[in-house]
N, C-alpha and C positions, 0 to 999 in steps of 0.2 A: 615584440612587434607581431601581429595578429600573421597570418597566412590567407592567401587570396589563391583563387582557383585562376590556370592561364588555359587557354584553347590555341592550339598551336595549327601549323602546316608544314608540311614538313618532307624533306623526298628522302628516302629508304637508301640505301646501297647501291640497289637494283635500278635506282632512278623514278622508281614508284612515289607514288604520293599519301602521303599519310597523314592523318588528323587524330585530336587525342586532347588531352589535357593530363597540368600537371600540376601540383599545389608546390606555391614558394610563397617567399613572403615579399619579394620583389621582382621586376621583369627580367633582372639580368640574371638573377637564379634561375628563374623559368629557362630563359635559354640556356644556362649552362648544363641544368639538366636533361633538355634535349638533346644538345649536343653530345654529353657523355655517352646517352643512349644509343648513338650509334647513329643519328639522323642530321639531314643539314636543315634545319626552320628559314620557311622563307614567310613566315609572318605568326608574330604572337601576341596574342594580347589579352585583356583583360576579360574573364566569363561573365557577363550578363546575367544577376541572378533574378531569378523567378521570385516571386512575393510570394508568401509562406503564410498558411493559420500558423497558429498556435501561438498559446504565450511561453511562460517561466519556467511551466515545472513539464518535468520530464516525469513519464507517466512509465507504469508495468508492459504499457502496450508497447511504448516506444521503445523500450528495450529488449524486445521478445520477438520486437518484430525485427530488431537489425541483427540479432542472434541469428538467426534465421536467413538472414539476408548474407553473412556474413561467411556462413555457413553455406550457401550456393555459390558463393565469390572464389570461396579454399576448393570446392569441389571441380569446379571451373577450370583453374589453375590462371585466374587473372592477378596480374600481379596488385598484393593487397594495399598497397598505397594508392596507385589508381583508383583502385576498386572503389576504397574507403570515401575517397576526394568524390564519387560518383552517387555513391549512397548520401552523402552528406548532399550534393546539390538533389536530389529527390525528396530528402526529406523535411517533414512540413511542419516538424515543430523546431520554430526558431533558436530556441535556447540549444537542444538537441543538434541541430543541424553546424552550430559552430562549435560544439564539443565534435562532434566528429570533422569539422575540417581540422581544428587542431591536431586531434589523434592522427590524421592522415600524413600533417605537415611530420610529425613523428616517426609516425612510420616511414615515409620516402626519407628522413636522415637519417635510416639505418637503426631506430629504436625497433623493440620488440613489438606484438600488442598489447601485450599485460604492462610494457614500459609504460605505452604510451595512452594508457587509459590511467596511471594511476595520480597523476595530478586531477583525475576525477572520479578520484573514488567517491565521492558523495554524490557521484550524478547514476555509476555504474552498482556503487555497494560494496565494501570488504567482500563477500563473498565469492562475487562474481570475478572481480578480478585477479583476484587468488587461487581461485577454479582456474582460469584462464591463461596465469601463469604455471601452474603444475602442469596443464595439460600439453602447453610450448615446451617442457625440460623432457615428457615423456613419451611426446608424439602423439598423444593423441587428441589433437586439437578437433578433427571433424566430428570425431562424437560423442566429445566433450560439449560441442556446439548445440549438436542434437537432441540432447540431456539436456544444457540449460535453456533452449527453446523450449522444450518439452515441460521442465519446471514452473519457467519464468508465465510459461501459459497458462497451464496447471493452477498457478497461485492468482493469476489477476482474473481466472475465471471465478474460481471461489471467492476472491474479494467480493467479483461484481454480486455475486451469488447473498451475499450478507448484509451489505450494503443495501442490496435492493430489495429485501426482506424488512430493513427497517426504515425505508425513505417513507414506507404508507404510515406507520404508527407517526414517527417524526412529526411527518407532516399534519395528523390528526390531532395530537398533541400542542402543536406548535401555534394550529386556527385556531383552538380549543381557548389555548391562552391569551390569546390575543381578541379574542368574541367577546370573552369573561370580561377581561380585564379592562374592556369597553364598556363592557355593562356595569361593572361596580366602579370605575372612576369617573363614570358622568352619569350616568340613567339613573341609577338607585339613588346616588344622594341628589338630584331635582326630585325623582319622586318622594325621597324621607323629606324635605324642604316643603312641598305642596300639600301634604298630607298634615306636616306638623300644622300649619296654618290654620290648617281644618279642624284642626284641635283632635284630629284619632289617636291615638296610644301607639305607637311603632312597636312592633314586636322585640324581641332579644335579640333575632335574626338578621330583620332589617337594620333594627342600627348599629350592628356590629359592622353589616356590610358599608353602611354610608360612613360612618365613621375611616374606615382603613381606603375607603374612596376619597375621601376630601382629606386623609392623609397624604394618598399619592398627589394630589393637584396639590398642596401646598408644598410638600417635601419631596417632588420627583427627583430629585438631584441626590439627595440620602439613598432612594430604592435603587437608581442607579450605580453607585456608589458601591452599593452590599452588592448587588447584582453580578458586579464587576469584581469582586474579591472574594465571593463565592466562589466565581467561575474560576478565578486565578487560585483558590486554594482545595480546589478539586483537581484542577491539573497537574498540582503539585503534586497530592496526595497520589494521582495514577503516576507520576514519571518517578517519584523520590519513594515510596512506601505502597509499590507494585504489589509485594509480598501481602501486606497485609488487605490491600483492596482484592486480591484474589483468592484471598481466604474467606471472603464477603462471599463472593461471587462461587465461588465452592459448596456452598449453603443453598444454592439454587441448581438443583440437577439438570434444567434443560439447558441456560444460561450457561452452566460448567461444561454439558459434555458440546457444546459448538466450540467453547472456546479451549477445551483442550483437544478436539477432532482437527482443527485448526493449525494448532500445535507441532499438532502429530505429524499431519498433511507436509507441512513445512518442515522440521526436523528431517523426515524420512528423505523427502525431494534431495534436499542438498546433500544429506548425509550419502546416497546413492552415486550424485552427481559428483563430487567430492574423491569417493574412492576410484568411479570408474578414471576419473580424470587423472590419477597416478599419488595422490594423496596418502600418507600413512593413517592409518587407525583412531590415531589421537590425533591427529588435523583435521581430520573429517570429523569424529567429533565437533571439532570446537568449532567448523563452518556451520553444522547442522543449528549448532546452539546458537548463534548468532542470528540463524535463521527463523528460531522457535518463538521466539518473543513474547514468554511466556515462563515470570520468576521461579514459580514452583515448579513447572519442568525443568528450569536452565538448572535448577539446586540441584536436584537428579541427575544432567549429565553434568556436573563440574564434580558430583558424587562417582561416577562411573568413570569420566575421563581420570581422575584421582587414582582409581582399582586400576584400571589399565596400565598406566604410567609404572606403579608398582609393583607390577609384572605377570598379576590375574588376567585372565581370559574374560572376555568379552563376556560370555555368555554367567562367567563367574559372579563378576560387577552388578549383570543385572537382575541380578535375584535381591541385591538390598537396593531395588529402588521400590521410592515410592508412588509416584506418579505416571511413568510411564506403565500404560494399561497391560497386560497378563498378552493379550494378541499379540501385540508391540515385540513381547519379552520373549516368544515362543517362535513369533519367526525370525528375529534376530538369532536368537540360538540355533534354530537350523539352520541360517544362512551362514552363520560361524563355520558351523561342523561339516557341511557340504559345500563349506570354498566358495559358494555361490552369495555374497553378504549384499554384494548391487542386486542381485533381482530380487530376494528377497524385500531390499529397503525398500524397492518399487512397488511389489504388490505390498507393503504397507502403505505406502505413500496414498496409491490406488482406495485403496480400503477408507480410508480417513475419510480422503476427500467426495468419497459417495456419500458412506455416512454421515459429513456434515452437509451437504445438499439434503437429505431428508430429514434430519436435526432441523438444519436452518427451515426447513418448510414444515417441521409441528409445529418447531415454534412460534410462526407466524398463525396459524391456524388456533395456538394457544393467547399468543397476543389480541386477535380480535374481538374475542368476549369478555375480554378483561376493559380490552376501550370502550365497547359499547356499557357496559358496568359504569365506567367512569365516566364518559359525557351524560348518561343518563343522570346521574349524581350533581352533578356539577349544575346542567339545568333544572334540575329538581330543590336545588338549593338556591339559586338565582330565582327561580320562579317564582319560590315561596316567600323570599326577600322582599320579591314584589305585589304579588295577590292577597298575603295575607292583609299589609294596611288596607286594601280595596274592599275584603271582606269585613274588617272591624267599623269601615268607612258606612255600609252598607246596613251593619247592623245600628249604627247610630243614628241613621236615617228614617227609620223603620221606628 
């Protein structure tokens, strides 16, 4: 049965009067739970919810921001089922807002947080909730909090950061093919059709283009078809044969170092976040790794986690790897040897994430002349599809 927020009334000990709410899943639980609280209710009923944006998915922001929220609730010292039940009627993405009335209805039966978030680990992440249960066994939940705020921001800044470095190519790409592919399935073959009439000689050009145009108008349901199994066997090829699509992408230095600064950015964060949170050596590992999302690094640390486990030193491990970068490897080793291995992973973490902010911005500055290269191409090849029967037209005239 789902859980419902109640708004009570209530008189204290003292005979004061007090208001509040309380998550149950029905009204007589509501009262029983005021009651226990030490209060007599003299009216309780059902909370009035607020209408909410948002759809389905739960986003980096909406997580980062209730870390944080969560994290003034513990400093506070409100008690956190309350708390949570208060946060979930503020917040405005739907899907998110009854993940945490559930968590809440949790917590007030005496569950942990990390209990009570992991029937949602695909909404919160393995990572996070495991961060969140070490830091509950070790006490240090408030700056464990602070650290995955400070992560969870960290990472959905960079996203936007990459993202929006390729929504402009995307989108030039995307009119590009769509301009075209209007021109060669209807304009070109009327014009090879009006011209043949006219008894001119079509070029090699042209009729190659009219041709594969009055291919799509008969057979649009085939180019669909492939379109569609392209697409579904290029997905594959990145979720099942990672390894080898990034050995592609390896071969391209600007392409490689975003997507292994990326990497790094991410490893470091949690690997940081991980130990401050009371984590061993090889669990923080394996959260970092999970956080890397990135085959040819994860080879490297399941290569590392492997020397640790077998009772070499951190710093010993990292001398055969191959992937993670020489900086990476130098101040991990001095964070080893000077005990200090969280601020260390920070100012790695730090480091990364500049560098692929200027990464991500040459290579947008490299992507530009390469588009204008190829729409120049593209109409330059349409054009001539079309001008030259105009010109052969011209000379027969003549």
């Amino acid at each position: 049965m789902s859980t419902v927020t109640f708004t009570y009334c209530a008189l204290d000990k003292a005979g004061k009067e007090s208001r509040g709410t309380v998550v149950a899943q029905t009204e007589d639980q509501a009262y029983r739970q005021v009651v226990e609280s030490g209060l007599t209710p003299l009216s309780i009923q059902q909370a009035k919810r607020k209408r909410h944006k948002g759809g389905g998915r739960v986003r980096l922001k909406d997580i980062s921001q209730f870390t944080y929220q969560l994290q003034v609730l513990l400093e506070a010292r409100i008690p956190v089922g309350e708390g949570l039940a208060g946060l979930a009627e503020q917040e405005e993405n739907e899907a998110f807002r009854r993940v945490l009335f559930d968590v809440a209805a949790q917590v007030e039966a005496g569950n942990t947080i990390s209990g009570s978030m992991q029937p949602f680990r695909k909404v919160f992440g393995d990572v996070y909730v495991e961060t969140i249960s070490a830091a509950e066994k070790s006490g240090t939940m408030l700056q464990t909090l602070e650290h995955l705020s400070e992560a969870i921001e960290r990472m959905a800044a960079t996203k936007r950061q990459v993202v929006g470095a390729m929504i402009y190519p995307l989108c030039v790409i995307v009119t590009l093919f769509f301009a075209v592919g209007f021109l060669v399935t209807f304009t070109i073959p009327n014009f090879a059709d009006m011209f043949a009439t006219l008894g001119v000689e079509l070029p090699l050009l042209t009729r190659v283009l009219a041709a594969i145009g009055n291919s799509v108008q008969s057979y649009w349901w085939a180019y669909i078809i492939g379109a569609s199994a392209l697409g579904w066997g290029g997905h594959r090829m990145v979720t099942q044969q990672g390894v080898i699509v990034e050995r592609v992408f390896d071969r391209i230095p600007a392409v490689n170092a975003v997507l292994l600064g990326l990497s790094m950015a991410r490893f470091s964060r949690v690997f940081s976040v991980s130990l401050s949170a009371g984590l061993g050596l090889l669990d923080a590992l394996e959260m970092g790794n999970r956080a890397a999302s990135k085959h040819l690094l994860s080879i490297d640390i399941d290569r590392l986690s492997a020397q640790v486990r077998a009772g070499r030193r951190l710093s010993e491990g990292l001398i055969n790897t191959e992937y993670i970068p020489s900086f990476a490897r130098r101040m991990f080793t001095a964070g080893e040897q000077s005990g200090e291995l969280v601020r260390m992973s920070k100012i790695v973490a730090k480091h990364y994430e500049r560098e692929t902010e200027h990464k991500v911005k040459a290579l947008t500055t490299v992507i530009e002349p390469v588009l204008v290269v190829m729409i120049a191409t593209v109409v330059l090849v349409v054009a001539l599809a079309i001008f030259l029967p105009m010109w052969n037209m011209v000379q027969l005239m003549s």
